[in-house]
C-alpha positions as CSV (number, residue, x, y, z in Angstrom):
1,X,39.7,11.4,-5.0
2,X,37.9,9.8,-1.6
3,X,35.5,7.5,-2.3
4,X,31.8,8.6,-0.9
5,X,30.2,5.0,-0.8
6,X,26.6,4.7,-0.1
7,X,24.3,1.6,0.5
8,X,21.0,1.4,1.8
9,X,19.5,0.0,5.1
10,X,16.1,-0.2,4.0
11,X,15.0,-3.8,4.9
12,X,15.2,-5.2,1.3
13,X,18.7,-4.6,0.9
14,X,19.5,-5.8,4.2
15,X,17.9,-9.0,3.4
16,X,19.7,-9.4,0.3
17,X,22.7,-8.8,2.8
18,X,23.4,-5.1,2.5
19,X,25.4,-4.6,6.1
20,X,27.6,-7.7,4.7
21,X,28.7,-5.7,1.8
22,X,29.3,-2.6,3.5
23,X,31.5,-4.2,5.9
24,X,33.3,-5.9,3.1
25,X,34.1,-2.3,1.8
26,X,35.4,-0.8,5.1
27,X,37.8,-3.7,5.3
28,X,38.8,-3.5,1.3
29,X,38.6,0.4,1.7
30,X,39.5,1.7,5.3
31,X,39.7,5.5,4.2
32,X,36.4,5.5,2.6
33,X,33.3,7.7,4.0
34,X,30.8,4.5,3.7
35,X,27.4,6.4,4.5
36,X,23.9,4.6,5.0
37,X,20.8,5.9,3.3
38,X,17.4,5.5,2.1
39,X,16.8,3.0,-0.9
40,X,16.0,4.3,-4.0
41,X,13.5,1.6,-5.0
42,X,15.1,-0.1,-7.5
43,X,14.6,-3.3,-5.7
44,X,15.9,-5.7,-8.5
45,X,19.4,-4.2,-8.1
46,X,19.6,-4.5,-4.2
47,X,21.7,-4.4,-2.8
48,X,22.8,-1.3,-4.8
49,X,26.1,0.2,-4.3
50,X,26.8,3.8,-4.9
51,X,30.2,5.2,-5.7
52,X,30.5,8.6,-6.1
53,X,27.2,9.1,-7.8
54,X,27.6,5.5,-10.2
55,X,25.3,2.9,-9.1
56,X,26.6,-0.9,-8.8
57,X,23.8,-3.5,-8.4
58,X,22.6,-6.3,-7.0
59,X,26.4,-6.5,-5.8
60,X,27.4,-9.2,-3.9
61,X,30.4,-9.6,-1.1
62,X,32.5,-10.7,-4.2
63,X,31.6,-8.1,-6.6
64,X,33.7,-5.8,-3.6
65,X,37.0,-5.5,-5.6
66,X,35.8,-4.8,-8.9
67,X,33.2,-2.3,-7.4
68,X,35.8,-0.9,-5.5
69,X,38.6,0.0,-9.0
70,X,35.4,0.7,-11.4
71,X,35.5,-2.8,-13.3
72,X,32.6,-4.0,-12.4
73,X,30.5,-5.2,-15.0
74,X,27.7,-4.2,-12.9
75,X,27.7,-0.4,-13.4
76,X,24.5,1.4,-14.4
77,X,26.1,4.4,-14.5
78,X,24.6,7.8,-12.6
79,X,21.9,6.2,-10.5
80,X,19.8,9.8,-10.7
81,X,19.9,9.3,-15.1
82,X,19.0,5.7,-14.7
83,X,15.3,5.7,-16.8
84,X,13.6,3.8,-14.0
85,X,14.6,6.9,-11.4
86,X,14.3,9.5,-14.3
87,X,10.8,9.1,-15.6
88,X,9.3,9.6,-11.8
89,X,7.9,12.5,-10.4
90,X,8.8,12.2,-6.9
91,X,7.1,14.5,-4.2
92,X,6.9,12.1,-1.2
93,X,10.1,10.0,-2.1
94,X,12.0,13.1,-3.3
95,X,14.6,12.0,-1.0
96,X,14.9,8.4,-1.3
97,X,18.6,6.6,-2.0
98,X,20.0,10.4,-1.2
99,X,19.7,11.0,3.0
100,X,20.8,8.9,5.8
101,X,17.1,8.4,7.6
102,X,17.7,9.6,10.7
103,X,20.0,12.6,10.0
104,X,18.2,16.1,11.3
105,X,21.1,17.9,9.2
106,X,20.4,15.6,6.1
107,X,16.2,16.2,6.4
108,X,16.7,19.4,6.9
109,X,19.2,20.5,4.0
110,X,16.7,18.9,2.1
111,X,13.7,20.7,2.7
112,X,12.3,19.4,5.9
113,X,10.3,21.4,8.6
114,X,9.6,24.0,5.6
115,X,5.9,22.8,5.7
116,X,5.1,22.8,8.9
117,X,6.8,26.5,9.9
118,X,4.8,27.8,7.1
119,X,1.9,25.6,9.0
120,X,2.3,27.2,12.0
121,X,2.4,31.3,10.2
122,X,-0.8,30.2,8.8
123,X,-3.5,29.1,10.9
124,X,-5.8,26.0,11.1
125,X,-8.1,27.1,8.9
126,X,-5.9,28.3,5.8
127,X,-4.1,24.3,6.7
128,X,-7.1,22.7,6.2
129,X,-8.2,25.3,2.8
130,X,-4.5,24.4,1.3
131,X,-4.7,21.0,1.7
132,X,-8.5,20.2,0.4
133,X,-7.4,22.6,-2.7
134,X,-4.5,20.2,-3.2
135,X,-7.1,17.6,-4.1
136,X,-4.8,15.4,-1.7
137,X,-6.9,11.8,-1.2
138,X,-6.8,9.0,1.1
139,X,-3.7,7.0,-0.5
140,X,-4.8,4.1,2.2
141,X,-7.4,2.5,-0.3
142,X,-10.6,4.4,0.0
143,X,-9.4,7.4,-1.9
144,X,-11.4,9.8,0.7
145,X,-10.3,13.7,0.7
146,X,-8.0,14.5,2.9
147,X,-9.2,18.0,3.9
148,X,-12.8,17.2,4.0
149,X,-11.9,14.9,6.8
150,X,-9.5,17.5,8.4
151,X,-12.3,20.1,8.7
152,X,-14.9,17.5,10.2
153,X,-12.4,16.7,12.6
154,X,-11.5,20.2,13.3
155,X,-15.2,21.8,13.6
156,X,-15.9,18.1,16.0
157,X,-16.6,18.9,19.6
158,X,-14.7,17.1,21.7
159,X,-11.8,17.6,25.3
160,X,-9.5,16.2,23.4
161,X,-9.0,15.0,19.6
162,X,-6.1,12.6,17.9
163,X,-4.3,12.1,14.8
164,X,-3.9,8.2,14.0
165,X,-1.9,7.6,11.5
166,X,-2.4,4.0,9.5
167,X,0.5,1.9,9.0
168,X,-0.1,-1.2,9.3
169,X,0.5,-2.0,5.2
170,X,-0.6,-5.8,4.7
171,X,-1.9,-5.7,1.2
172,X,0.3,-8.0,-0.7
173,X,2.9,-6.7,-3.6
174,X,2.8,-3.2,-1.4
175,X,6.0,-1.8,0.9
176,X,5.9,1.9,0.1
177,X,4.9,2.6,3.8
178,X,7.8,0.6,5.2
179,X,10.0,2.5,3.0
180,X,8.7,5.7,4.1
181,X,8.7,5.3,7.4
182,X,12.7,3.1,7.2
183,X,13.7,5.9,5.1
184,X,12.3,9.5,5.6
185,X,11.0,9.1,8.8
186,X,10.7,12.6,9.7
187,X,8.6,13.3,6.4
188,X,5.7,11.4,8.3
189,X,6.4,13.1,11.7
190,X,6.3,16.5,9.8
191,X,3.3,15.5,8.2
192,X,1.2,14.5,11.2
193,X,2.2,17.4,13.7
194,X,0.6,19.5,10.7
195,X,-2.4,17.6,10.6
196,X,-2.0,18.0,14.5
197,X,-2.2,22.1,13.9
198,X,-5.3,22.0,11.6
199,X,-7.5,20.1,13.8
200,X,-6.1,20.8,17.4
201,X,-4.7,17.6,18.2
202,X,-1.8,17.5,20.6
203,X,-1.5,13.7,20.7
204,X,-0.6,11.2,17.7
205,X,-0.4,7.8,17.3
206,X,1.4,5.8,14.6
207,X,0.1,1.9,14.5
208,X,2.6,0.1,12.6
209,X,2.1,-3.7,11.9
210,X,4.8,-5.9,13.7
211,X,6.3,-7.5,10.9
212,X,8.3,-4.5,10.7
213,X,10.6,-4.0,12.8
214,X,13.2,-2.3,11.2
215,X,10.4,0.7,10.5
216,X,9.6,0.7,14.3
217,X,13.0,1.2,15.4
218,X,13.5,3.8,13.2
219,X,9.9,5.8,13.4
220,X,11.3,5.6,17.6
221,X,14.5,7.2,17.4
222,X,13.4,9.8,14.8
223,X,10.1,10.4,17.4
224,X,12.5,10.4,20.4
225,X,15.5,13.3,17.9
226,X,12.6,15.3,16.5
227,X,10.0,16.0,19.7
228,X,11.9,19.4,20.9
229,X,10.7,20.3,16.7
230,X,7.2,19.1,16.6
231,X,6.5,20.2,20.0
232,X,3.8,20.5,21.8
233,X,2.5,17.7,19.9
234,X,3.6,14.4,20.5
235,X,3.8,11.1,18.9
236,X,3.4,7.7,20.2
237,X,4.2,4.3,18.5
238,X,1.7,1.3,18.7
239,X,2.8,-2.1,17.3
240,X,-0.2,-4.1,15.8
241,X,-0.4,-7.8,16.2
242,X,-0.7,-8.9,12.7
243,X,-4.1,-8.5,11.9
244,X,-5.0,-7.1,8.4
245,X,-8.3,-6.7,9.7
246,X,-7.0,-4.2,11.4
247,X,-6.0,-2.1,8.4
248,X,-9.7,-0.7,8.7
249,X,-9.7,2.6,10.7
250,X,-12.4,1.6,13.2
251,X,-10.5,-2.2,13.7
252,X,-7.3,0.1,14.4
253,X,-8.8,2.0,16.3
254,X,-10.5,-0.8,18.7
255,X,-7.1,-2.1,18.8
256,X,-5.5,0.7,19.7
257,X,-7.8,0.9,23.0
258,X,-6.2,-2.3,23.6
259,X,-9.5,-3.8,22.5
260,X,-10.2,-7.2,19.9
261,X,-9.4,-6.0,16.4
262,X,-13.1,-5.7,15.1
263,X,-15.3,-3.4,13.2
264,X,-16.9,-0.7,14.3
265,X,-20.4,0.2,12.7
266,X,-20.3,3.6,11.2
267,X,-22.1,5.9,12.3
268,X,-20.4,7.2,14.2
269,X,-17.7,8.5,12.3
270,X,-14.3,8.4,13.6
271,X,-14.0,11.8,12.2
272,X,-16.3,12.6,15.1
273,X,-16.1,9.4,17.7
274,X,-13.0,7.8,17.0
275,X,-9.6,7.1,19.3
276,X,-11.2,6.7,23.0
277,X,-14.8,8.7,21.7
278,X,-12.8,11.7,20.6
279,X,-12.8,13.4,17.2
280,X,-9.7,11.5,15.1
281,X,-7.7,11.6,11.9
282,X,-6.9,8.1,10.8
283,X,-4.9,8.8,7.6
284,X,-2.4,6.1,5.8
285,X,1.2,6.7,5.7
286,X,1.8,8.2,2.4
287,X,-1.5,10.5,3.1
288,X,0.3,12.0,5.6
289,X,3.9,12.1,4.4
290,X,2.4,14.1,1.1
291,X,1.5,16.8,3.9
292,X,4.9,18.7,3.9
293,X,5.6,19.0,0.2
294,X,1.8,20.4,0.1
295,X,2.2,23.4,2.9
296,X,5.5,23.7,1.8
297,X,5.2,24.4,-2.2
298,X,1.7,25.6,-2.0
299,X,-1.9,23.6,-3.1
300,X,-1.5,24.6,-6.9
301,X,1.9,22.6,-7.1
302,X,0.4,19.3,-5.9
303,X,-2.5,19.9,-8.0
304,X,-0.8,20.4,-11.2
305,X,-0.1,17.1,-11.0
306,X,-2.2,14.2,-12.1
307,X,-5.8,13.9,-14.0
308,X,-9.9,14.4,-12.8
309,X,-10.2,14.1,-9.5
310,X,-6.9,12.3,-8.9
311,X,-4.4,14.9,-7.9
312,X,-0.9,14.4,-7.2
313,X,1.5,11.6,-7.1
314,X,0.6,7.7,-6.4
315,X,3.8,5.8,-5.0
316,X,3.3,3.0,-7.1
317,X,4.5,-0.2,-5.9
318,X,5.6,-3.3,-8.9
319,X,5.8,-6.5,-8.1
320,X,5.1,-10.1,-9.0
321,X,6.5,-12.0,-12.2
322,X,7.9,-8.9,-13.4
323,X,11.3,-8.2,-14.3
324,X,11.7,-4.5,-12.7
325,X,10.1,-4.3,-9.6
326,X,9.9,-1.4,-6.8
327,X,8.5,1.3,-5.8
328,X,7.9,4.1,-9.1
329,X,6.2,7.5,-7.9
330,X,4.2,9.2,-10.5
331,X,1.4,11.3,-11.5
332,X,-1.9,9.8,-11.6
333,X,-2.9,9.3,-15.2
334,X,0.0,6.5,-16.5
335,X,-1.7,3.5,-17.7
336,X,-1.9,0.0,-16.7
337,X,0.1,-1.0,-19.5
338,X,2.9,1.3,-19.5
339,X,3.8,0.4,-15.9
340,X,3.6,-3.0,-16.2
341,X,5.4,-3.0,-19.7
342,X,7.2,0.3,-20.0
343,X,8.8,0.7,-16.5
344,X,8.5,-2.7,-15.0
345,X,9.4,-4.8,-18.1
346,X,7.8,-7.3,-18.3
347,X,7.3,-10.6,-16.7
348,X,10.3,-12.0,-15.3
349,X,9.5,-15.8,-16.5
350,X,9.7,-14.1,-20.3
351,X,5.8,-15.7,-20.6
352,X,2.8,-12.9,-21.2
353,X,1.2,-11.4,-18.8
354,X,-2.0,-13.4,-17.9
355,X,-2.9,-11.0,-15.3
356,X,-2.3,-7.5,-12.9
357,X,-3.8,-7.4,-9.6
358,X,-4.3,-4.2,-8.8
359,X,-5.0,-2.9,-5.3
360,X,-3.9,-5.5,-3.0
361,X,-5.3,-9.3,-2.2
362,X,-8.7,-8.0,-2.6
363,X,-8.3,-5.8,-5.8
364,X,-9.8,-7.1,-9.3
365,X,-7.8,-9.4,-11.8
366,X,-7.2,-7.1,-15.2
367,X,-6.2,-8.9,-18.0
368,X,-4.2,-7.7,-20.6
369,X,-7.3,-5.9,-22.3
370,X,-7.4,-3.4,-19.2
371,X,-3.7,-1.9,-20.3
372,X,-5.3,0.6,-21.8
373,X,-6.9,1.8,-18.3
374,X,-5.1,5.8,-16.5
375,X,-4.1,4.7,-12.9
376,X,-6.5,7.0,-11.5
377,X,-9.2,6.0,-8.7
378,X,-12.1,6.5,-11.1
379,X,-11.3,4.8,-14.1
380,X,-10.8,1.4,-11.9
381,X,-13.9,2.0,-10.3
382,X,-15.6,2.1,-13.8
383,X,-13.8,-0.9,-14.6
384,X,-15.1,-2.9,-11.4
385,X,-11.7,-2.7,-10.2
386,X,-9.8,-0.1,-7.4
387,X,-6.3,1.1,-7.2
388,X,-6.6,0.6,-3.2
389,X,-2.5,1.3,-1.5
390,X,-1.1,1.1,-4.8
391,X,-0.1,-2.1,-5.1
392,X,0.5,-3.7,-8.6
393,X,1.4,-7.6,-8.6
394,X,2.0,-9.2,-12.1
395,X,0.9,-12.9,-13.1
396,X,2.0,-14.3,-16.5
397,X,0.3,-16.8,-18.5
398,X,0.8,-20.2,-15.8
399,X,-1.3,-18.7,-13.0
400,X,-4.6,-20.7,-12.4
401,X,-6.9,-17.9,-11.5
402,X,-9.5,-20.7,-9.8
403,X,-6.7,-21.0,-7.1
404,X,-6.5,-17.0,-7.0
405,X,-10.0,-16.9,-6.4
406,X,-10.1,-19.7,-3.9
407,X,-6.8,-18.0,-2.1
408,X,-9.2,-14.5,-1.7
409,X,-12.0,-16.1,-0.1
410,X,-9.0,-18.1,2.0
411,X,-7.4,-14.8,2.7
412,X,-11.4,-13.3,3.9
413,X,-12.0,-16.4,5.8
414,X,-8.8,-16.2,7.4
415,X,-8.4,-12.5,8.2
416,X,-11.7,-11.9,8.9
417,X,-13.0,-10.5,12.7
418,X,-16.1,-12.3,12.4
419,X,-18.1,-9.5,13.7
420,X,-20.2,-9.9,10.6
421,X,-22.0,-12.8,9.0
422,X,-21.5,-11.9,5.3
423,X,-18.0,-11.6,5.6
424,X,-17.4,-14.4,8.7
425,X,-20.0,-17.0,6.8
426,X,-19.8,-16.2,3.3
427,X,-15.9,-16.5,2.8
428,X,-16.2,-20.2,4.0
429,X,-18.8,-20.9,1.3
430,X,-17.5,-19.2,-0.6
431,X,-13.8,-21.8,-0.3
432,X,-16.7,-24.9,-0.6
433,X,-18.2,-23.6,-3.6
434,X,-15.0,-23.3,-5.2
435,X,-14.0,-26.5,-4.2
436,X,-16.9,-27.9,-5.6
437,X,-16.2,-26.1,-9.1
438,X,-12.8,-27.1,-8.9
439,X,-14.0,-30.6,-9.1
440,X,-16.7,-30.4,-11.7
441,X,-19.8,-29.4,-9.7
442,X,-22.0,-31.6,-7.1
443,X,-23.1,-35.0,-7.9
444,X,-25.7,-34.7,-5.7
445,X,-27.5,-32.5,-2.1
446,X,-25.1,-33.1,0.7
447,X,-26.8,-34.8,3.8
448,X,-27.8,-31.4,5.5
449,X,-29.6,-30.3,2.2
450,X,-31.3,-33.6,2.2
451,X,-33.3,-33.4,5.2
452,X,-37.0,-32.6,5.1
453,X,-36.8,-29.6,7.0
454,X,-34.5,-28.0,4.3
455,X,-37.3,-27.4,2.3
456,X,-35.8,-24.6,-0.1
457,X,-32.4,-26.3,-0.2
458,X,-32.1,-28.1,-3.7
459,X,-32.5,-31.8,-4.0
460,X,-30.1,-32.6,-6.6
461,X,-26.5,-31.9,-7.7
462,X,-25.2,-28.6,-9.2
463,X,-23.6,-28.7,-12.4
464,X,-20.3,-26.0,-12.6
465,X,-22.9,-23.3,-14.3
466,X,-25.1,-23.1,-11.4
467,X,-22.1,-23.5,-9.0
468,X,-20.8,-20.0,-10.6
469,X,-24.1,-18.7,-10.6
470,X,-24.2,-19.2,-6.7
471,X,-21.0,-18.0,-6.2
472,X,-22.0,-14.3,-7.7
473,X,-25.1,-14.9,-5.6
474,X,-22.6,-15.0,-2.4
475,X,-20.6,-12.7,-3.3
476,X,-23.4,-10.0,-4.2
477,X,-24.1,-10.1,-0.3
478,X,-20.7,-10.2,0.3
479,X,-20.2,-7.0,-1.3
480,X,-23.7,-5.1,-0.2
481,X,-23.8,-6.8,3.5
482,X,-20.1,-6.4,5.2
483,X,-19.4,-4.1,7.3
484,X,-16.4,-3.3,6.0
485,X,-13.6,-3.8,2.7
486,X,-12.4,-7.1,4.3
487,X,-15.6,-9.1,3.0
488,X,-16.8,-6.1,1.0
489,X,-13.6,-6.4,-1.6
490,X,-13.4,-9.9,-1.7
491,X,-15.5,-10.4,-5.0
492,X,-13.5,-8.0,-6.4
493,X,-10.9,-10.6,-6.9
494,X,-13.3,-13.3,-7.3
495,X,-16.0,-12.2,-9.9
496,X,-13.1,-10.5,-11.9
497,X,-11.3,-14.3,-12.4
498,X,-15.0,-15.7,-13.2
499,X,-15.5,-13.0,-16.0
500,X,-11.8,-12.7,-17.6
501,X,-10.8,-16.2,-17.2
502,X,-13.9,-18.6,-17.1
503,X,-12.3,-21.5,-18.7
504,X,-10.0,-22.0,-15.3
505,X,-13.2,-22.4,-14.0
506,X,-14.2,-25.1,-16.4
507,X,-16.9,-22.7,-17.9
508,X,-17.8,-20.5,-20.8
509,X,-18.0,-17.3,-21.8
510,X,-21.5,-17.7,-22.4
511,X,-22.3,-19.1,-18.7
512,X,-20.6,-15.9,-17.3
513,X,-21.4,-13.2,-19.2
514,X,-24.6,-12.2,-17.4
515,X,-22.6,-12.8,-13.9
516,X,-19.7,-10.3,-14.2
């Protein structure tokens, strides 16, 4: 029997040296079809190796041979019945680990262009009514429906109107974007010249941040192989320059113009002045590549999945001190616990989980207490907490969350555009006040507080009580006074180590409680 070998290009396994194994094979194995495809998201068995259908992983160049005759002690048998693949529900990975990226013949055996010919049978307006009954929200974060902000767009005035598609993915512990975009590229394209049908856009951008480069060269040639399908509308590629500031619409879109990443004030709307003053959709990644499977399958089949007013499927993305991470797509409605024990296993280190960030660098700390909590936007909001892109980063028992907080108002200070002074002024405090906990409060007024003329500045040190008191002060204006996530999200982190954690702040339970 011919061996059918396939091994991912997806930028994981090629850092964990994918192409070195593949060439090892063509030399060991000269007749055998090695194809490369999509990962499956295992990503603690890249670089996986499949033979005929059995998974080998993480192989090595020396694991070659035994691979190669069926010895290998690294067999985990049918990768499709492995229980971290078979307990998904994948709608907008359905394809992962199984086609080669940018084969027309492979996207379209499996599926692809379905959604967007029934698209063009059916109108704008029956678009826009089948994706807003899909219950389809923002997977970027916010969480905002999809087809709400379709039909704004599409009942805007305006010469001229855009689809902007979000990809510039820089929360930390999150990479489903990349692996869309490295991996089913086409999916996205599909899913944006819809969009482009139920609002009238002929033009789309895709702003994808420049640490990955692997995605951009592949979102090009699929562009460049695909335009004579999505035709008349066409699709451009903008490369960001690394700001996550920029991961707000109106900062993408002021970048876009070839502007200073900053914030835009709202109103407007981009939904009705966005990309150059024209009515825009600026939708994330996965928002978009959900698209296809909707106009394809039909509004009821996306919403049968998931709980409340989370419909559908969350690419859930594990990561951290935990022993199986990647990328696990699922209905919303799992719980905290059950991903982070169930399917991820664990923390790698062996220790107990301390604590889950959820929603990137400026999601909440949950503590083992939260397990109990559906992944579903609402019940994190209830719980001070936000499921933002997905991401799910793991600590276990070692992690000092006084350095966690101080690294998020780092990160703000950092990151921020300065356009705003809550977000511009307060992170920087914020790192001082920290500090000065970190060190067992303030001996005494610094020399600015001192003079006369600071007359409502206190006099006298701060023991660590009033320290944390300040800090929710700060971060209470933070929150209300940003003008967008960046500075707005930042407690989030913060207060959530304060209240779960305060003895890493040298403090009680008793001088937090009345902070959280």
């Amino acid at each position: 029997m011919s061996l059918r070998i396939a091994i991912s290009d997806d930028a994981l396994a090629l850092a964990c040296g994918a192409n070195e194994i593949a060439e090892a094979i063509q030399k060991a194995a000269p007749d055998a079809e090695i194809v490369r495809v999509s990962s499956w998201g295992m990503s603690w068995l890249e670089p996986l190796v499949e033979v005929n259908g059995l998974g080998y992983g993480p192989a090595t160049v020396d694991d070659v041979a035994a691979i190669l005759d069926g010895s290998s002690g690294l067999n985990i048998g049918k990768i499709k019945d492995h229980p971290f693949i078979a307990k998904q529900q994948r709608l907008t990975f359905a394809r992962a680990g199984m086609t080669r990226p940018l084969d027309l013949e492979d996207f379209q055996a499996t599926g692809g262009w379905l959604g967007l010919e029934k698209a063009r049978k059916m109108g704008a307006d029956a678009i826009i009514e089948t994706v807003t009954e899909s219950g389809l929200r923002g997977r970027g974060g916010a969480g905002f429906p999809a087809g709400i902000k379709w039909k704004t767009v599409a009942g805007a005035e305006g010469s001229r109107k855009y689809i902007v598609c979000n990809a510039d993915e820089g929360d930390s512990g999150t990479f489903a974007d990349r692996m869309l975009m490295e991996g089913d590229p086409y999916c996205l394209l599909e899913g944006m010249a819809i969009a482009g049908l139920a609002v009238g856009a002929g033009k789309g951008y895709i702003y994808v941040r420049s640490e990955y480069p692997h995605a951009i060269a592949k979102l090009n040639a699929a562009i460049k192989a695909s335009a004579h399908i999505v035709a008349p509308f066409d699709i451009e590629v903008r490369v960001g320059a690394g700001a996550y500031v920029c991961g707000e619409e109106t900062s993408l879109l002021e970048s876009l113009e070839g502007k200073r990443g900053e914030v835009r004030a709202k109103p407007p709307l981009p939904a009705l002045e966005g990309l150059f003053g024209k009515p825009t959709v600026v939708n994330n990644v996965l928002t978009l590549a959900a698209v296809p499977y909707i106009l394809a399958n039909g509004a009821k089949s996306y919403a049968d999945y998931g709980m409340g007013r989370s419909r559908g499927t969350m690419p859930i993305q594990l990561a951290g001190n935990l022993k199986y991470g990647g990328l696990f797509e699922t209905a919303f409605g799992i719980t905290l616990g059950e991903l982070v024990n169930d399917i991820g296993g664990g923390t790698e280190s062996g220790r107990p989980v301390k604590a889950v960030q959820v929603g990137g660098p400026l999601g909440a700390y949950h503590p083992a207490s939260d397990f109990h909590l559906p992944f579903d936007y609402e019940s994190f909001t209830a719980a001070d907490g936000l499921i933002g892109h997905g991401g799910v980063v793991v600590f276990d028992e070692t992690a000092d969350m006084l350095s966690q907080a101080h690294f998020a108002m780092e990160f703000c200070a950092a990151e921020s555009c300065g356009k705003c002074t809550p977000c511009r002024l307060g992170s920087v405090r914020g790192i001082e006040v920290l500090d000065r906990i970190k060190s067992g409060g303030r001996a005494a007024a610094d020399s600015v507080e001192s003079l006369p003329q600071m007359h409502n500045a206190p006099k006298q040190g701060r023991s660590v009580k009033e320290e944390l008191s300040l800090v929710s002060d700060l971060c209470e204006t933070m929150k209300f006074g940003s003008l967008c996530a960046l500075g707005g999200f930042t407690p989030y982190p913060v207060m959530s180590a304060i209240k779960h954690w305060p003895e890493d702040f040298g403090a009680s339970a008793d001088m937090v409680k009345d902070k959280s």
